[in-house]
Backbone as JSON Lines, residues from 0, in Angstrom:
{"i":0,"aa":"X","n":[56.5,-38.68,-43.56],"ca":[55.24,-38.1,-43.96],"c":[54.54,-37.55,-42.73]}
{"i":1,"aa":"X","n":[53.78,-36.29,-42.98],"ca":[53.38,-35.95,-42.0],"c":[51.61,-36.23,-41.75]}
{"i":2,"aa":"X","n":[51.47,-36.77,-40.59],"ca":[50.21,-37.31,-40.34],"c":[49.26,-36.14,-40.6]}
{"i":3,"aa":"X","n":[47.85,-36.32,-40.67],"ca":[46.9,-35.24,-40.96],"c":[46.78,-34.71,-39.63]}
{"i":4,"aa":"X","n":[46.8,-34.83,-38.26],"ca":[46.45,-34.39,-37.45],"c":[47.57,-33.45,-37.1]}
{"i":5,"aa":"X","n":[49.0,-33.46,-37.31],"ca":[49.74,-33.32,-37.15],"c":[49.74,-31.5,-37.96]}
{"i":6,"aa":"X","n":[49.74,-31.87,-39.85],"ca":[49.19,-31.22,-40.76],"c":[48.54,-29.92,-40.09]}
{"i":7,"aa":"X","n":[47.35,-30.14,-39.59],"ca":[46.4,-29.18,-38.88],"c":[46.63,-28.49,-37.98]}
{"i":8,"aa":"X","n":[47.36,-28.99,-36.88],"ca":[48.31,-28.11,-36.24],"c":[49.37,-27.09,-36.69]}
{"i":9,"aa":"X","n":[49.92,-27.59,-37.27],"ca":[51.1,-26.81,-38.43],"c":[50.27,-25.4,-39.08]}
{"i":10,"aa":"X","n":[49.57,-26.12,-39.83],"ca":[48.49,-24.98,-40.35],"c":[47.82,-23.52,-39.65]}
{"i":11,"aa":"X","n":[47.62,-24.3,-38.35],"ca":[46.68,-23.51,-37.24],"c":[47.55,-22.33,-36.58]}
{"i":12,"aa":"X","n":[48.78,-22.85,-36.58],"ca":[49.67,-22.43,-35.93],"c":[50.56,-21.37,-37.02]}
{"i":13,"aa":"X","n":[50.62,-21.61,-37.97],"ca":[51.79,-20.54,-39.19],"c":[50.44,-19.92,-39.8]}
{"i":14,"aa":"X","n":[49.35,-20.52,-40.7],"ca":[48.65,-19.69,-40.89],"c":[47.32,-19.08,-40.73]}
{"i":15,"aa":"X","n":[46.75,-18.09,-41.55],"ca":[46.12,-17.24,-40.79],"c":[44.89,-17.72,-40.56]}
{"i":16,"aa":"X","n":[44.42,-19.23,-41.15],"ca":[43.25,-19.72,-41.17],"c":[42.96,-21.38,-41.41]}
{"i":17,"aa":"X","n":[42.7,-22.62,-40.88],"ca":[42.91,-23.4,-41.01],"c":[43.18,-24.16,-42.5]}
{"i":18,"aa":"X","n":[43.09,-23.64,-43.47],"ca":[43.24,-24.12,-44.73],"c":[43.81,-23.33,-45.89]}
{"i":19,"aa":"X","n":[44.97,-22.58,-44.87],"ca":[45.5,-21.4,-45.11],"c":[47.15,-22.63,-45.57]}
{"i":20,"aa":"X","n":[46.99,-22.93,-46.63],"ca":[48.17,-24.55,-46.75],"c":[49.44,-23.78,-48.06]}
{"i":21,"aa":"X","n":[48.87,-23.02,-48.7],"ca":[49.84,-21.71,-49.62],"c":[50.37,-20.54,-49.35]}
{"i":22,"aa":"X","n":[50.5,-20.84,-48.24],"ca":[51.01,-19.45,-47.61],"c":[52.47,-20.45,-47.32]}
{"i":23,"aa":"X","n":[53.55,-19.15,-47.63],"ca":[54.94,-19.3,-47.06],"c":[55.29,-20.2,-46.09]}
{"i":24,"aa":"X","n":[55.09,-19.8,-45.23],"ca":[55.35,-20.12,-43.66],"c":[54.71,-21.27,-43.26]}
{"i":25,"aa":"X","n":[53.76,-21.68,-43.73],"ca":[53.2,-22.89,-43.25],"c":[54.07,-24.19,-44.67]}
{"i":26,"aa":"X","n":[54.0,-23.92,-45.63],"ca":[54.75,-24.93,-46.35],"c":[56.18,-24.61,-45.93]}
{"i":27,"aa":"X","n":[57.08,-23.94,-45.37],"ca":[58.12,-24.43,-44.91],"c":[58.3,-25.11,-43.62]}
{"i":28,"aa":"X","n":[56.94,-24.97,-42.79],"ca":[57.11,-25.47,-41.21],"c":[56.53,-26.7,-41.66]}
{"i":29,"aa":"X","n":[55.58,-27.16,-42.97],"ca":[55.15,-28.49,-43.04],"c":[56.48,-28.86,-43.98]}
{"i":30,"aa":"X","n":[57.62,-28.76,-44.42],"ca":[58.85,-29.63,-44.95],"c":[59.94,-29.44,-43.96]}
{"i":31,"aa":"X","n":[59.88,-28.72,-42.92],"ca":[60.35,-28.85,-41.7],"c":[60.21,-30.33,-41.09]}
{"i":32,"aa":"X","n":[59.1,-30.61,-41.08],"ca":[58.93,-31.53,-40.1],"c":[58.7,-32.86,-40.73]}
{"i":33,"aa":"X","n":[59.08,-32.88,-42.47],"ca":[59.36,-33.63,-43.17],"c":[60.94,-33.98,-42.89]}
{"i":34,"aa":"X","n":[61.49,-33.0,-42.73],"ca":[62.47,-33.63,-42.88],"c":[63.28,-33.87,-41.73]}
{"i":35,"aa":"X","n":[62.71,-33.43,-40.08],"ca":[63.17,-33.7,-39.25],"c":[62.54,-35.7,-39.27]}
{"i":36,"aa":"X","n":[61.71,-35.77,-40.0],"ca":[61.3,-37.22,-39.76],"c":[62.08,-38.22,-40.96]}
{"i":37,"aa":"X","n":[62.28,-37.05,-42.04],"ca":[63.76,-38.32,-42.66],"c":[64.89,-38.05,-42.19]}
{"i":38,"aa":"X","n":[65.53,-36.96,-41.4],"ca":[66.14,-36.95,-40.54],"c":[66.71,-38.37,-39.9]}
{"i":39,"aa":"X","n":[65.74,-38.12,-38.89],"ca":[65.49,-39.73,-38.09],"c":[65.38,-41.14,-38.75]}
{"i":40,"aa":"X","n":[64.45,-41.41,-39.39],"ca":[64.95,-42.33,-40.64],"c":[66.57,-42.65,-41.39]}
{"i":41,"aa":"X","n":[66.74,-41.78,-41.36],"ca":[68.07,-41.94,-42.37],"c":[69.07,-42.52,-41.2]}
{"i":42,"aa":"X","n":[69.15,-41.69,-39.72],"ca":[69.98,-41.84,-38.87],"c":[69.88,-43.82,-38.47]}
{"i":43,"aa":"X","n":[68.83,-44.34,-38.65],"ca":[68.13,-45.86,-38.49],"c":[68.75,-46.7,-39.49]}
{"i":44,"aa":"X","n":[68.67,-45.73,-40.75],"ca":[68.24,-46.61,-42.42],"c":[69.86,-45.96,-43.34]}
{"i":45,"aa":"X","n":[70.65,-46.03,-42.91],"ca":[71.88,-45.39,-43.18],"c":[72.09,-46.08,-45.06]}
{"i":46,"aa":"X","n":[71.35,-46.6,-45.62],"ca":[71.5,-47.12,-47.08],"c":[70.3,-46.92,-47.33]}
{"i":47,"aa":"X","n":[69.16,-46.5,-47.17],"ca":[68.47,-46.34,-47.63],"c":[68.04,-44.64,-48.5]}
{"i":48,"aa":"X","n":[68.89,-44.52,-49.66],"ca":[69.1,-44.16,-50.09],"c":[67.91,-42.93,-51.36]}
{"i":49,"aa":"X","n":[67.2,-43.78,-51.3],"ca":[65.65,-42.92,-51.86],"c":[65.47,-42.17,-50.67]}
{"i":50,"aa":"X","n":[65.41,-42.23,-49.55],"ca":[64.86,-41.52,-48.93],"c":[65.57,-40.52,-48.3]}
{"i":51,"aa":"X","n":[67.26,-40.49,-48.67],"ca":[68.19,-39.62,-48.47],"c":[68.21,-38.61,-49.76]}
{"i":52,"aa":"X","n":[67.91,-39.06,-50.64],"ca":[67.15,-38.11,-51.86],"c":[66.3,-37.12,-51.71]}
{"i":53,"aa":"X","n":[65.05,-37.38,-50.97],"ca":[63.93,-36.92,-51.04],"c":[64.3,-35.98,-50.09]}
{"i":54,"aa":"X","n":[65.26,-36.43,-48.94],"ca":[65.49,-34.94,-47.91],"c":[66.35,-34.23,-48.45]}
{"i":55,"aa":"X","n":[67.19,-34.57,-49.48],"ca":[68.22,-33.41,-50.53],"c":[67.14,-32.55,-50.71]}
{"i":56,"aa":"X","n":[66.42,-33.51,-51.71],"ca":[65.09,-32.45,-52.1],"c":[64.52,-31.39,-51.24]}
{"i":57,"aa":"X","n":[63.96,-31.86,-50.42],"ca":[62.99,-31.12,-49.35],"c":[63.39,-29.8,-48.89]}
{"i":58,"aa":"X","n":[64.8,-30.33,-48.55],"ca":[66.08,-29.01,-47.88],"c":[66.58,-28.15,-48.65]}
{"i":59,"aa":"X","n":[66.2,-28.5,-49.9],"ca":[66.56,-27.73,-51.29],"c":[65.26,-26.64,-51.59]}
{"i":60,"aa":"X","n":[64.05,-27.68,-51.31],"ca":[63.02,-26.84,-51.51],"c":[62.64,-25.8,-50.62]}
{"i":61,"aa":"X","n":[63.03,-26.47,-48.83],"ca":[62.86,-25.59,-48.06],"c":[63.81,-24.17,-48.18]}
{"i":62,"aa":"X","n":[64.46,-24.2,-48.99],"ca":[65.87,-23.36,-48.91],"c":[65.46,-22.37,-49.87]}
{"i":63,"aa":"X","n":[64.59,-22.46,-51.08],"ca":[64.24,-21.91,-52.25],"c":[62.77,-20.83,-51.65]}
{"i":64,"aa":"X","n":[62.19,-21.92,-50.46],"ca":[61.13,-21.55,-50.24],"c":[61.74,-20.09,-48.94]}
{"i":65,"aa":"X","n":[62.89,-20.11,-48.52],"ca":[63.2,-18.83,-47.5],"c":[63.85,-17.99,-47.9]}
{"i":66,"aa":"X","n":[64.41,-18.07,-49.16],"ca":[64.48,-17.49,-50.06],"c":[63.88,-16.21,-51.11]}
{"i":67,"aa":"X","n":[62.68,-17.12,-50.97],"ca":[61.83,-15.96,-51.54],"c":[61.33,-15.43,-50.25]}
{"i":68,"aa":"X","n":[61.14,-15.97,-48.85],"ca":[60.38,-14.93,-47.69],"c":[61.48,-13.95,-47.58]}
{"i":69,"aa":"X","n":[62.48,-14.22,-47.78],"ca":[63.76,-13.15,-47.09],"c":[63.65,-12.12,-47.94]}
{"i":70,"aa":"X","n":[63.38,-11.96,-49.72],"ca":[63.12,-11.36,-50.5],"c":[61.6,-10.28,-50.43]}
{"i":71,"aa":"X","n":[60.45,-10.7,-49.9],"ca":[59.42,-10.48,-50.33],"c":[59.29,-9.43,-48.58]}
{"i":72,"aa":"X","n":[59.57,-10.53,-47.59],"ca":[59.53,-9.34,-46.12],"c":[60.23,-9.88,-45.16]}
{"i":73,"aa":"X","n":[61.31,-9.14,-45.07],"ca":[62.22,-9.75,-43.8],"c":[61.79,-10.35,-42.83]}
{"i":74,"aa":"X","n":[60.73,-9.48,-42.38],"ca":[60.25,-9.97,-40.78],"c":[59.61,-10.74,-41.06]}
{"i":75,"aa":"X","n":[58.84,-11.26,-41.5],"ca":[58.01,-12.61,-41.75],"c":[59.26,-13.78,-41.79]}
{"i":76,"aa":"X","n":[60.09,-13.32,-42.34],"ca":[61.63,-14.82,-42.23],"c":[61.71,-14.71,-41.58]}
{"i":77,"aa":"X","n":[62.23,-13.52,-40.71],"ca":[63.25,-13.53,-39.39],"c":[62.04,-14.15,-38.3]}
{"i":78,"aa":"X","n":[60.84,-14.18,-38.35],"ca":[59.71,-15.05,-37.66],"c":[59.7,-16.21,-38.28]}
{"i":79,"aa":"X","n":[59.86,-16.44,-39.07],"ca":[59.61,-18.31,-39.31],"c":[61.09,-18.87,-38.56]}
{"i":80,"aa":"X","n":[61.96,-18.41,-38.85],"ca":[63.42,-18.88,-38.82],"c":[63.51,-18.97,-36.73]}
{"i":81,"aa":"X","n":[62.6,-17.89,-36.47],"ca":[62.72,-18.15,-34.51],"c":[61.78,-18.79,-34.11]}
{"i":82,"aa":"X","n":[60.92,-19.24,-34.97],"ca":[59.74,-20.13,-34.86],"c":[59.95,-21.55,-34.7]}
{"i":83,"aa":"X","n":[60.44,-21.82,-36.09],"ca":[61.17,-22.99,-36.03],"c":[62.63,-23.42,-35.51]}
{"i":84,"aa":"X","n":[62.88,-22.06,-35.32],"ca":[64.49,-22.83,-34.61],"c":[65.79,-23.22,-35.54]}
{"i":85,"aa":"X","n":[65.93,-22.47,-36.84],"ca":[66.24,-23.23,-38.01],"c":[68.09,-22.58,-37.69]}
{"i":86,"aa":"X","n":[67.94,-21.55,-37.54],"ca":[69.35,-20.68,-37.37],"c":[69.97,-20.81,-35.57]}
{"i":87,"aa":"X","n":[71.24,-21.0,-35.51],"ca":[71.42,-20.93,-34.47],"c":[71.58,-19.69,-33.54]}
């Protein structure tokens, strides 16, 4: 889970206004960093299994969610994707 202070940064940083939380780019950089933190979890908690779910999920959602940016304006993906670091 991502802390609120954490949240605000994310926000400040992808969109165009601090409570700018429906925009593209900021809900994929905030399940980004969801799931770099079940990531880590899972690597600890190797049976803990709900929470290897929820990052299926997340990575599913994040995947649906670049999906439609790649559709709607390239360059706005091809900026989230060097932003976050997602492609090698």
């Amino acid at each position: 889970m991502v802390s609120s202070k954490q949240k605000t940064d994310i926000v400040n940083n992808f969109g165009d206004n601090d409570k700018d939380t429906g925009k593209a780019e900021v809900q994929i950089a905030l399940l980004t960093s969801d799931i770099k933190n079940l990531q880590d979890h899972s690597a600890k908690h190797k049976k803990d299994y709900s929470s290897i779910r929820s990052l299926v999920k997340k990575v599913a959602q994040r995947r649906h969610l670049l999906n439609y940016l790649l559709k709607k304006d390239v360059n706005r993906y091809k900026a989230v994707i060097e932003k976050l670091g997602l492609r090698k």
